[in-house]
C-alpha positions as CSV (number, residue, x, y, z in Angstrom):
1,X,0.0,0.0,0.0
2,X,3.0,2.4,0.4
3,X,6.4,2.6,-1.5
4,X,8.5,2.4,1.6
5,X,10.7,-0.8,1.2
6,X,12.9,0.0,4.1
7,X,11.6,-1.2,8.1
8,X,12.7,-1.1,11.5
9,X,10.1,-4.2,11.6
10,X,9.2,-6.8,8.7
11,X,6.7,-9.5,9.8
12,X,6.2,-12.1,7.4
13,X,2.9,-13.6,7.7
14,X,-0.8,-12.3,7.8
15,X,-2.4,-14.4,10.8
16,X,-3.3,-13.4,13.8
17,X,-0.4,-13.7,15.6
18,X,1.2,-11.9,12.4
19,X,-1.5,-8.8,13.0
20,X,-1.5,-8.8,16.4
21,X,2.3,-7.7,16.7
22,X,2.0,-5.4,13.5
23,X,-0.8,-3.6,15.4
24,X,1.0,-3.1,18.7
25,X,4.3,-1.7,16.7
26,X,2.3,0.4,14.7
27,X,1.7,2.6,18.4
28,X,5.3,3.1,18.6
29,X,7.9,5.3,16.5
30,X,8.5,1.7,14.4
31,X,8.8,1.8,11.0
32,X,6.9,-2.0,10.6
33,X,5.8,-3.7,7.5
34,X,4.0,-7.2,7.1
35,X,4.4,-9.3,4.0
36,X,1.9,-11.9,3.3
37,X,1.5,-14.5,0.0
38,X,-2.1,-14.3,0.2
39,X,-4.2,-11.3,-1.3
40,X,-5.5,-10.8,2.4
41,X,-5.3,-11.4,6.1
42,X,-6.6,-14.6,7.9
43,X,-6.7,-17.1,5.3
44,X,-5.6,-19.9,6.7
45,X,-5.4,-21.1,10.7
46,X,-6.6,-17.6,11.6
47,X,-9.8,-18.1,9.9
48,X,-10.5,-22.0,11.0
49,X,-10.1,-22.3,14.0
50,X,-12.8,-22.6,16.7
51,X,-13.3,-19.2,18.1
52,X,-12.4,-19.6,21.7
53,X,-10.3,-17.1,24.0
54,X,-9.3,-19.7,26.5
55,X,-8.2,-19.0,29.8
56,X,-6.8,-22.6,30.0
57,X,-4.7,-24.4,27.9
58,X,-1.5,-25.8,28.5
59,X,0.8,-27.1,31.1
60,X,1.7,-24.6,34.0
61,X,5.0,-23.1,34.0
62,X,5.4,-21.9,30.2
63,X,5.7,-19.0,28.4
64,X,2.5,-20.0,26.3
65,X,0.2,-20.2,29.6
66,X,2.1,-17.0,30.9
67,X,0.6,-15.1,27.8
68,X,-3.0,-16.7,28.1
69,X,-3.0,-15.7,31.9
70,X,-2.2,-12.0,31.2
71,X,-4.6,-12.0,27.7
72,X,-7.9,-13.8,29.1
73,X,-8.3,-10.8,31.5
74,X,-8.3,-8.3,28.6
75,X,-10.3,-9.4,26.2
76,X,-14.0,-7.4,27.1
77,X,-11.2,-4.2,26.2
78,X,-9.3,-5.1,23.3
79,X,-12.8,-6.4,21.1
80,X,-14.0,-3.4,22.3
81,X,-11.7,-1.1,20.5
82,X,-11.1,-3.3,18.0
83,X,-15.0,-3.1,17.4
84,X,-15.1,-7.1,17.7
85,X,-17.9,-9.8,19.3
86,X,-16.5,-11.4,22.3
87,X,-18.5,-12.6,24.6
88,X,-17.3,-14.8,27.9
89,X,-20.0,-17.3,28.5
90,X,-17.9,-19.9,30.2
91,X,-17.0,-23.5,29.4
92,X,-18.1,-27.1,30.6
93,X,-15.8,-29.8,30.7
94,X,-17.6,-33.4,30.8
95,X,-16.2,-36.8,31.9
96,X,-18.5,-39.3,30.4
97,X,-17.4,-42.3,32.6
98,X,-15.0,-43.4,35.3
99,X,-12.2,-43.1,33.6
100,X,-12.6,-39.9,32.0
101,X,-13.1,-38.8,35.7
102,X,-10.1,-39.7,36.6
103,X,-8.2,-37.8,33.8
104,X,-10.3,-35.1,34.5
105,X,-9.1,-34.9,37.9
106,X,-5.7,-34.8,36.7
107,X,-7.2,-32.0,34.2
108,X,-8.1,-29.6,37.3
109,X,-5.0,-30.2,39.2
110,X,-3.0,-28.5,36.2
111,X,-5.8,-25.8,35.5
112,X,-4.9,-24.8,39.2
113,X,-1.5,-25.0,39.0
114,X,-1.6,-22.2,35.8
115,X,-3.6,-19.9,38.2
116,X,-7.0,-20.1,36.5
117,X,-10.8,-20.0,38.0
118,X,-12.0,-23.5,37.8
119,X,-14.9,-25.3,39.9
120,X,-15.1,-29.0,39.9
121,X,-19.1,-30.1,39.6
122,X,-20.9,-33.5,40.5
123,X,-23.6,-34.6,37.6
124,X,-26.4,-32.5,38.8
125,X,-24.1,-29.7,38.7
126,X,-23.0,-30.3,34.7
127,X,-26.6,-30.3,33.7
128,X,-27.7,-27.5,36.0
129,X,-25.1,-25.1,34.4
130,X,-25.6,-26.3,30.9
131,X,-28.9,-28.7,30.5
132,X,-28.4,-29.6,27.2
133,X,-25.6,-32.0,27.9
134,X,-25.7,-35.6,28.1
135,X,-27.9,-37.0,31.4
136,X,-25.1,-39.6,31.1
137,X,-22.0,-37.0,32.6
138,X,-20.8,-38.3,35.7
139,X,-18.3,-35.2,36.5
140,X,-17.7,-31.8,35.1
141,X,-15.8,-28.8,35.5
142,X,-16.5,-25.1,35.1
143,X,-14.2,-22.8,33.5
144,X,-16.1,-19.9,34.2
145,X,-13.6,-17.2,32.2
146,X,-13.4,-19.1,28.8
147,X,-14.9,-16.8,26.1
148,X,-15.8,-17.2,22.2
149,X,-14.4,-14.3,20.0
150,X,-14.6,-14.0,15.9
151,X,-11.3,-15.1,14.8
152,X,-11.7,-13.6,11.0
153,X,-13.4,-9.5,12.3
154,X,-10.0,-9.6,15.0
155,X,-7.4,-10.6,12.4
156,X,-8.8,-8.3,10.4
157,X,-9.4,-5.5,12.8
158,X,-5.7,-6.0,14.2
159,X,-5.0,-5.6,10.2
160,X,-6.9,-2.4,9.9
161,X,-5.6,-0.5,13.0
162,X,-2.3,-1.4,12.5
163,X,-2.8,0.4,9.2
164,X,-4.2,2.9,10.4
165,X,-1.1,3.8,12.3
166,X,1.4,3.6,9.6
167,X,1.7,-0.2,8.9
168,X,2.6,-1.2,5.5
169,X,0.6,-4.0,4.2
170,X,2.0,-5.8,1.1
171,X,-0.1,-8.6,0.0
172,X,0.6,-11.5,-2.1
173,X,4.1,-10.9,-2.0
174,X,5.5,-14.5,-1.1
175,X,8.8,-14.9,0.3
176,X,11.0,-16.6,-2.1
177,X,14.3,-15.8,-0.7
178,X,16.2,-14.0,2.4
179,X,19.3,-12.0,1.9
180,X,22.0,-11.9,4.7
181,X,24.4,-9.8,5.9
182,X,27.1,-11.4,8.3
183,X,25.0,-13.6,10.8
184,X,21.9,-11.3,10.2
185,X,19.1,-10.8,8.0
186,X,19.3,-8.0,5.6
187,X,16.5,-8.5,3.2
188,X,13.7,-10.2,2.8
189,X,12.8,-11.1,-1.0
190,X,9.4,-11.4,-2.6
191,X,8.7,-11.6,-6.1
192,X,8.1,-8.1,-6.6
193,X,10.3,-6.8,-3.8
194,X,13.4,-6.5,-1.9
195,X,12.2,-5.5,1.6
196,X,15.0,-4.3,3.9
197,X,14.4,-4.5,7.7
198,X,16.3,-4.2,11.3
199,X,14.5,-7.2,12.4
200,X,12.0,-9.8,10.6
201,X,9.3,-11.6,12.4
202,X,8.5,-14.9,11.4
203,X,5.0,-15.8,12.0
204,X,4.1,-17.6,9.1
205,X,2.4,-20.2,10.6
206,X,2.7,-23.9,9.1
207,X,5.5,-21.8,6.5
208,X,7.1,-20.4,9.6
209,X,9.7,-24.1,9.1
210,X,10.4,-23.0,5.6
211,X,11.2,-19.3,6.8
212,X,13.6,-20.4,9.1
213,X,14.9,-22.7,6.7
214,X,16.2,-20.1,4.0
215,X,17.0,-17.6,6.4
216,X,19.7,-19.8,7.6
217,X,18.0,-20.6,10.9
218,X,17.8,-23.3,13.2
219,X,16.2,-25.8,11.8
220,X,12.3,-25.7,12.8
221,X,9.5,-28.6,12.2
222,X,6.0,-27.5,11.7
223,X,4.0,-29.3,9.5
224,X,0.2,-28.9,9.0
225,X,-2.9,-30.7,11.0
226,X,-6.0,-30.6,9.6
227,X,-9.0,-30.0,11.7
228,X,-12.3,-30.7,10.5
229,X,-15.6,-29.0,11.6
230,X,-19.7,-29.1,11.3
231,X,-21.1,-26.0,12.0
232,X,-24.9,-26.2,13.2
233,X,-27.5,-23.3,12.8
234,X,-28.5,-20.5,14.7
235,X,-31.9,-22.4,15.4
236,X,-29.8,-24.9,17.8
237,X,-26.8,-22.2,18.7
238,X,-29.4,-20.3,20.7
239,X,-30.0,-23.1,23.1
240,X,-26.8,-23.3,24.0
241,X,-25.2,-21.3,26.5
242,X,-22.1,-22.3,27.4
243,X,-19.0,-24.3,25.6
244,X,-18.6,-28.1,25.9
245,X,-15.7,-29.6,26.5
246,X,-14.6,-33.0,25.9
247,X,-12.1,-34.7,28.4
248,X,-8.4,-34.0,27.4
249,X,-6.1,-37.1,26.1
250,X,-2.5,-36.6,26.1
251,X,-2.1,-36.1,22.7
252,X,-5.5,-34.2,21.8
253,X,-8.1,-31.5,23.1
254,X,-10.8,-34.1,20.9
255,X,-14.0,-32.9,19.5
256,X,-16.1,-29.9,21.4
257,X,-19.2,-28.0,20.7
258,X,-18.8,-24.2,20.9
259,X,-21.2,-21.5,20.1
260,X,-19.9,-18.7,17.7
261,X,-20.5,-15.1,18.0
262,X,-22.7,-15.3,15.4
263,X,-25.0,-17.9,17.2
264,X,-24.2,-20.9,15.2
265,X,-22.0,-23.8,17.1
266,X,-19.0,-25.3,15.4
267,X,-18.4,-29.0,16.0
268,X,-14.5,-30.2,16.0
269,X,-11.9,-30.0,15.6
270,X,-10.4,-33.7,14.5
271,X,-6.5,-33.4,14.2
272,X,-5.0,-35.4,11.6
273,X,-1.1,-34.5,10.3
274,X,-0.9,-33.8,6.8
275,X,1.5,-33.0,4.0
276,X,0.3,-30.4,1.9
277,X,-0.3,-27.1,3.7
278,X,-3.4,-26.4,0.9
279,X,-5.2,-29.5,1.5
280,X,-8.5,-28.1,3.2
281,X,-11.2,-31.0,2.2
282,X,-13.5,-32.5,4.5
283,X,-14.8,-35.9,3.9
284,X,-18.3,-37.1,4.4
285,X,-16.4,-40.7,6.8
286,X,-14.5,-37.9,9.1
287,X,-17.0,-35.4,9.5
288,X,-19.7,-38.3,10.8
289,X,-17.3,-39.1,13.5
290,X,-17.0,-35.3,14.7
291,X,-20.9,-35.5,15.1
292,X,-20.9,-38.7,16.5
293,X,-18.6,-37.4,19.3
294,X,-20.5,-34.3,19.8
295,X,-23.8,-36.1,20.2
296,X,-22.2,-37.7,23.0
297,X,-21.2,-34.6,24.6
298,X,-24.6,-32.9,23.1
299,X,-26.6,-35.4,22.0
300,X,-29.2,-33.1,20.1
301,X,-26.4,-31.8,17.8
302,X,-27.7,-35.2,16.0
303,X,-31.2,-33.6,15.2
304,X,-29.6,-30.1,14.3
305,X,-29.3,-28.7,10.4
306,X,-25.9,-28.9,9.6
307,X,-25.2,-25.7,7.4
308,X,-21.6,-26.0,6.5
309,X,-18.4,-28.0,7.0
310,X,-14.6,-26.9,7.0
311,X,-11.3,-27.8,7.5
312,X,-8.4,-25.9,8.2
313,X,-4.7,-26.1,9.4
314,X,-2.9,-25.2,12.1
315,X,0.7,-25.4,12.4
316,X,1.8,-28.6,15.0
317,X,5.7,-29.2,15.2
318,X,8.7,-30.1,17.4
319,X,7.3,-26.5,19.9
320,X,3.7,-26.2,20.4
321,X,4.4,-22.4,21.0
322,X,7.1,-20.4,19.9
323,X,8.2,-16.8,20.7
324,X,11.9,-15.9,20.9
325,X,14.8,-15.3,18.9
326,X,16.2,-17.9,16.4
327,X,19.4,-19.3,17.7
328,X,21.5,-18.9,14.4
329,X,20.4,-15.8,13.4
330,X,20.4,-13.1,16.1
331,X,17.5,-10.6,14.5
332,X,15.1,-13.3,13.2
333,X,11.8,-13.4,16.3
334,X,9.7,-16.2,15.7
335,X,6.4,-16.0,16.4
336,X,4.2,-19.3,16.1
337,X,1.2,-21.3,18.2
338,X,-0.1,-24.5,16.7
339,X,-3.6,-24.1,18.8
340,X,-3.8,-20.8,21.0
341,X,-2.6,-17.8,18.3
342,X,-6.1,-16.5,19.0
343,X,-6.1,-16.9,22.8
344,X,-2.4,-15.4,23.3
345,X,-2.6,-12.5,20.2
346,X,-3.4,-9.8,22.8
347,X,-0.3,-10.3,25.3
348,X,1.8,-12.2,22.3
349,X,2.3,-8.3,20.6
350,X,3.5,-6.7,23.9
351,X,5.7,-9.5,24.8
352,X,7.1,-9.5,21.4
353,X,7.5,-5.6,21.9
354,X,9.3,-6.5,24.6
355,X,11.8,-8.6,23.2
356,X,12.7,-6.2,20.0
357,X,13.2,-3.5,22.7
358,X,16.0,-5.6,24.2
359,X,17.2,-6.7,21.1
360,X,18.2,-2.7,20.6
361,X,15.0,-1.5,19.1
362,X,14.5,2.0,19.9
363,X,10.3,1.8,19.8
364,X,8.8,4.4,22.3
365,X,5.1,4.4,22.2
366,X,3.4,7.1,20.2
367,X,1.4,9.2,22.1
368,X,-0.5,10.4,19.3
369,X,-1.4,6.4,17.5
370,X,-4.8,5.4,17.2
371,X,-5.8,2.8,19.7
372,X,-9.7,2.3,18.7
373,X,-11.3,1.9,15.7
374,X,-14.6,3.2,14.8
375,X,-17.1,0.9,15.0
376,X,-19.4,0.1,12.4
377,X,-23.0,-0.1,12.6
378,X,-24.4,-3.6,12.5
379,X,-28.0,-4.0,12.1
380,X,-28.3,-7.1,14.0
381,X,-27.0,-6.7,16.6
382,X,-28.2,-3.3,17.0
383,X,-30.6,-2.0,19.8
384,X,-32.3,0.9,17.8
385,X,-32.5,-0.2,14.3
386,X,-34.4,2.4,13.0
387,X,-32.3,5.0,14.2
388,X,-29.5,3.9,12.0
389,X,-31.7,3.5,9.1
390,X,-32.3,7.2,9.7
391,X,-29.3,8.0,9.8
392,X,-27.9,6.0,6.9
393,X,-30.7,4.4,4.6
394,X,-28.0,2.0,3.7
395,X,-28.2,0.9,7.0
396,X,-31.6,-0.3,6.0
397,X,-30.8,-1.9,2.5
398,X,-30.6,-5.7,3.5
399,X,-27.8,-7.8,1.2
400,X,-27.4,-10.8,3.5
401,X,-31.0,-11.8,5.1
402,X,-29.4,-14.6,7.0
403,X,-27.4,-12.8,8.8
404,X,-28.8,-9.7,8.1
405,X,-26.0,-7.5,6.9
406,X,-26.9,-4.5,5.4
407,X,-25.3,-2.5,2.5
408,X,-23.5,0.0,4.8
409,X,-21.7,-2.8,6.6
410,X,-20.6,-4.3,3.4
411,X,-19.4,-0.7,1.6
412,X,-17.7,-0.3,5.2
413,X,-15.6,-3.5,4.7
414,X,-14.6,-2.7,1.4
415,X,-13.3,0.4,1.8
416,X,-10.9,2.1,4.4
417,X,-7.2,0.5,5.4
418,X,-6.6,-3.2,4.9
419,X,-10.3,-4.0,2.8
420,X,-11.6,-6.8,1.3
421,X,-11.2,-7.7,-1.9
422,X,-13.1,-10.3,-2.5
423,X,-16.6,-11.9,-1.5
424,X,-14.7,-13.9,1.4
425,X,-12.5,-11.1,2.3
426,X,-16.4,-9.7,2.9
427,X,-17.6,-12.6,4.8
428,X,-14.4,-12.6,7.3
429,X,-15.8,-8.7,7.9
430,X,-19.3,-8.7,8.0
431,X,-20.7,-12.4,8.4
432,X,-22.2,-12.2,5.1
433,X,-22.8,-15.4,3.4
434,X,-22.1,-17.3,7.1
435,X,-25.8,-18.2,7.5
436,X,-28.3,-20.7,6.8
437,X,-27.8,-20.5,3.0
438,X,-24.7,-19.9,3.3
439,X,-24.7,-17.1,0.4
440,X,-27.2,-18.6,-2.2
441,X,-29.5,-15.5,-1.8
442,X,-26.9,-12.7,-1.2
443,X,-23.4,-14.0,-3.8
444,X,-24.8,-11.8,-6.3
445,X,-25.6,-8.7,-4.2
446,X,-22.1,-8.7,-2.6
447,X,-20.0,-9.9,-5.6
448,X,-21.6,-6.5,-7.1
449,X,-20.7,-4.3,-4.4
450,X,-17.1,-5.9,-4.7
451,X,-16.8,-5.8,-8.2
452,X,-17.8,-2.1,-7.4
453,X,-15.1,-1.3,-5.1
454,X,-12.5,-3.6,-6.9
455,X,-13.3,-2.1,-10.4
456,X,-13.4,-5.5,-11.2
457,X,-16.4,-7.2,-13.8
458,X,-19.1,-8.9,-11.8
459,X,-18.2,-12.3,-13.5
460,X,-14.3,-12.2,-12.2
461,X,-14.5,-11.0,-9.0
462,X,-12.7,-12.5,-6.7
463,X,-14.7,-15.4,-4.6
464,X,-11.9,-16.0,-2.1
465,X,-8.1,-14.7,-2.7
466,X,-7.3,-17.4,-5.2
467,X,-10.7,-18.4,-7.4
468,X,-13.4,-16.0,-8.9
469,X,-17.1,-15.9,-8.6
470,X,-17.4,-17.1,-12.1
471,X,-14.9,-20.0,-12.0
C-alpha cells in the first residue's frame, strides 16, 4: 500500500499472531511492515479455528500459559476497541465415565496449578449449568472465564488498525528468498520486492519451518494438522449457553461443541497430520465421526441442520508455541502457536514488543497512534435499528438476510485500510454469506458491491483470494 521498502520491523505472515504484533508496533515510532503471500489477512489457521479465547490451555509453567494468563483478563477491552464480538459465556468440561473422571481430575489439578478460576461439579451440577448435555455426565468442571471471540473480524481489525497507524501491508508478495548480511538478515525477497528490515518476524504459521529454513536458521519442524468442523444453525446455537468440552487425552483436546458469536456452534476439531499445507477438504467418513462425538457430549447436535463444514490447518511441530529469537540468526523473532494464536494474540504483541526493545529497538510508544477503531453499525446486533436506518438508509438496504448485513456494513468493509477484496474477504468482515444459505440468496448482491469497489467485472471478482465468482 506504500512505497516504503525499508523497516525497522518486517513481519512475514498475515495471521493473527502476524496482525496482532503489526498492530502493537504500529503505536510506537516503528517503521513495521507485514508481508503476506495471500491477497488478504486470515486465510488460513486464523480463519479455521474454533473461536475460543481460552483461559486454559497448556501445562503450568510456560511461556504460552504466561501469555494466556495475562490475555484472558483483557479481552472485554481489546474487542471493544477493536469493534469485535466477544463474549465470555464460560465452558463445561464433561467426563462421560469413570475413567474420564479420573483424567479429569488430573485436568483440574494442572488448570490450578496455571492460576486459572475453575470449579469442579458433581452430575447435577454439569446439567444445571448447561442442561443440554448428556444425562449420562458423571463429573464436570467449570471454567467460568473461557470466552468465544470472531477469529476472522480480529485478524482483520488487528489488520486495519495497524494500518491505520502507519503499517505497511503488502499482500501476495510471497517470500521466495532472504538475503544476509554477516550472521543477520538483511533483506527479505518477494517476487516483486526486496524489503530491507532491522529485524524480521517470522509468524508464518505452518511456513514459519520454511522461513527459518532459508534464512539460515535453526532448523524448525511445523508441518500442517488438519481439523475438520460441522457448523450447526442458529436455530440450535441459541439453546446453547455455554462451551462443551470433551475430556483432554495426552495427545489431543478431541471434538467440542462451541457456540460462535454469530450464534451458530461449530463441532470439532479432529487433528490429523498432513502434508500439503493447501489441502483443506472435508470428507463425508470424518466429519460423521466429529458428530458422532458431539452427540455424545450434546446429543441433540444429531437432530440439528448442519449448514456447512470446513477444514483448516494449524501449524503442529517439534514446539507447540514459539516466541523468541532464532538461535542462528540473532535478528530473526519467531512467532508461532499451533492451537492458542487466537487466545495469546493480545499479550503475544506486547511480549514480542518487549523482546525487539531488548534486542536494541529504539520503539517508544506514540502518544498520538490510534488505539480504537470506529465501530461500524451492524443492524443485527443493534438495539435501535431504526435510528441507524435514519441515519444512513443504507443501513436499511438488507444484502445478506441470514445474517442480516446490510449494505452500509458491506461498503464499510470494502473500503478504508486493509479492505476486502473479495466476496470472502467480505464474509471474514461482516458475516455475510455465514448463515443458513450460506450465500445462495446474497453471492450476487455482494460480488456487485465488490466488483464495485475492486473495479473488477461482476463475473471475475474475486470469490476468495485465489478463485473468482465465475470459475
Amino acid at each position: 500500500m506504500s512505497p516504503r521498502s525499508d523497516y525497522d520491523v518486517l513481519i512475514i505472515g498475515g495471521g493473527v499472531l502476524g496482525t496482532a504484533v503489526a498492530e502493537r508496533l504500529a503505536r510506537t515510532e516503528t517503521r513495521v511492515g507485514l508481508v503476506e503471500a495471500e491477497n488478504d489477512v486470515a486465510e488460513h489457521a486464523s480463519k479455521g479455528n474454533a473461536g475460543v479465547a481460552v483461559s486454559y490451555y497448556g501445562a503450568p509453567g510456560t511461556l504460552e500459559t504466561q501469555l494466556i494468563n495475562t490475555s484472558a483478563p483483557l479481552w472485554e477491552e481489546v474487542c471493544a476497541r477493536l469493534d469485535v464480538p466477544y463474549r465470555r459465556i464460560g465452558g463445561v468440561m464433561v467426563a462421560l465415565d469413570a475413567a474420564e473422571a479420573e483424567r479429569l481430575e488430573h485436568t483440574h489439578q494442572e488448570v490450578l496449578a496455571c492460576g486459572v478460576a475453575v470449579q469442579a461439579l458433581d452430575a447435577r451440577q454439569v446439567l444445571a449449568r448447561e442442561p443440554l448435555v448428556t444425562p449420562h455426565a458423571v463429573a464436570g468442571l467449570l471454567l467460568p472465564d473461557e470466552g468465544i471471540v470472531d477469529p476472522m473480524r480480529l485478524t482483520a481489525a488487528y489488520a486495519r488498525l495497524a494500518a491505520t497507524n502507519g503499517c505497511d501491508f503488502r499482500f501476495a508478495e510471497r517470500v521466495v528468498g532472504i538475503e544476509r548480511d554477516s550472521d543477520e538478515v538483511l533483506a527479505v525477497i518477494t517476487p516483486t520486492s526486496r524489503l530491507t528490515a532491522r529485524f524480521i518476524v517470522n509468524a508464518a504459521g505452518v511456513g514459519a519451518a520454511g522461513i527459518s529454513r532459508i534464512a539460515g536458521g535453526e532448523p524448525l519442524v511445523s508441518r500442517p494438522r488438519k481439523g475438520q468442523y460441522a457448523v450447526v444453525d442458529r436455530a440450535f446455537g441459541q439453546r446453547l449457553s455455554s462451551i462443551v468440552f470433551c475430556t483432554h487425552l495426552p495427545d489431543t483436546k478431541g471434538t467440542n461443541v462451541v457456540p460462535t458469536t454469530h450464534g451458530s456452534v461449530l463441532l470439532g476439531p479432529t487433528a490429523q497430520d498432513i502434508e500439503d499445507p493447501d489441502d483443506r477438504a472435508t470428507d463425508a467418513e470424518t466429519i460423521e465421526s466429529v458428530v458422532d462425538r458431539a452427540a455424545r457430549l450434546v446429543p441433540e447436535v444429531r437432530d440439528a441442520y448442519i449448514m456447512k463444514t470446513f477444514a483448516a490447518n494449524r501449524p503442529a511441530g517439534d514446539e507447540q508455541h514459539r516466541l523468541r529469537f532464532d538461535t542462528k540468526v540473532p535478528n530473526l523473532l519467531h512467532c508461532t502457536d499451533r492451537s492458542a494464536g487466537v487466545s495469546i494474540s493480545p499479550a503475544a504483541a506486547d511480549y514480542t514488543l518487549g523482546l525487539l526493545r531488548e534486542a536494541g529497538l529504539d520503539a517508544p510508544d506514540r502518544p498520538s497512534a490510534q488505539r480504537v477503531l470506529p465501530p461500524v453499525p451492524r443492524l443485527r446486533t443493534s438495539e435501535h435499528p431504526e435510528r441507524l436506518i435514519a441515519e444512513n438508509p443504507s443501513s436499511g438496504m438488507v444484502v445478506c438476510a441470514c445474517e442480516q448485513v446490510s449494505s452500509a456494513e458491506i461498503e464499510a468493509a470494502l473500503t478504508g485500510p486493509v479492505p476486502a477484496t473479495s466476496v470472502e474477504g467480505v464474509r471474514k468482515r461482516t458475516g455475510a454469506g455465514y448463515g443458513r444459505c450460506q450465500g445462495s440468496l446474497c453471492l450476487a448482491g455482494i460480488s456487485f458491491m465488490t466488483a464495485m469497489n475492486t473495479g473488477t467485472d461482476p463475473a471475475t471478482v474475486m470469490h476468495t483470494t485465489r478463485g473468482t465468482v465465475g470459475s
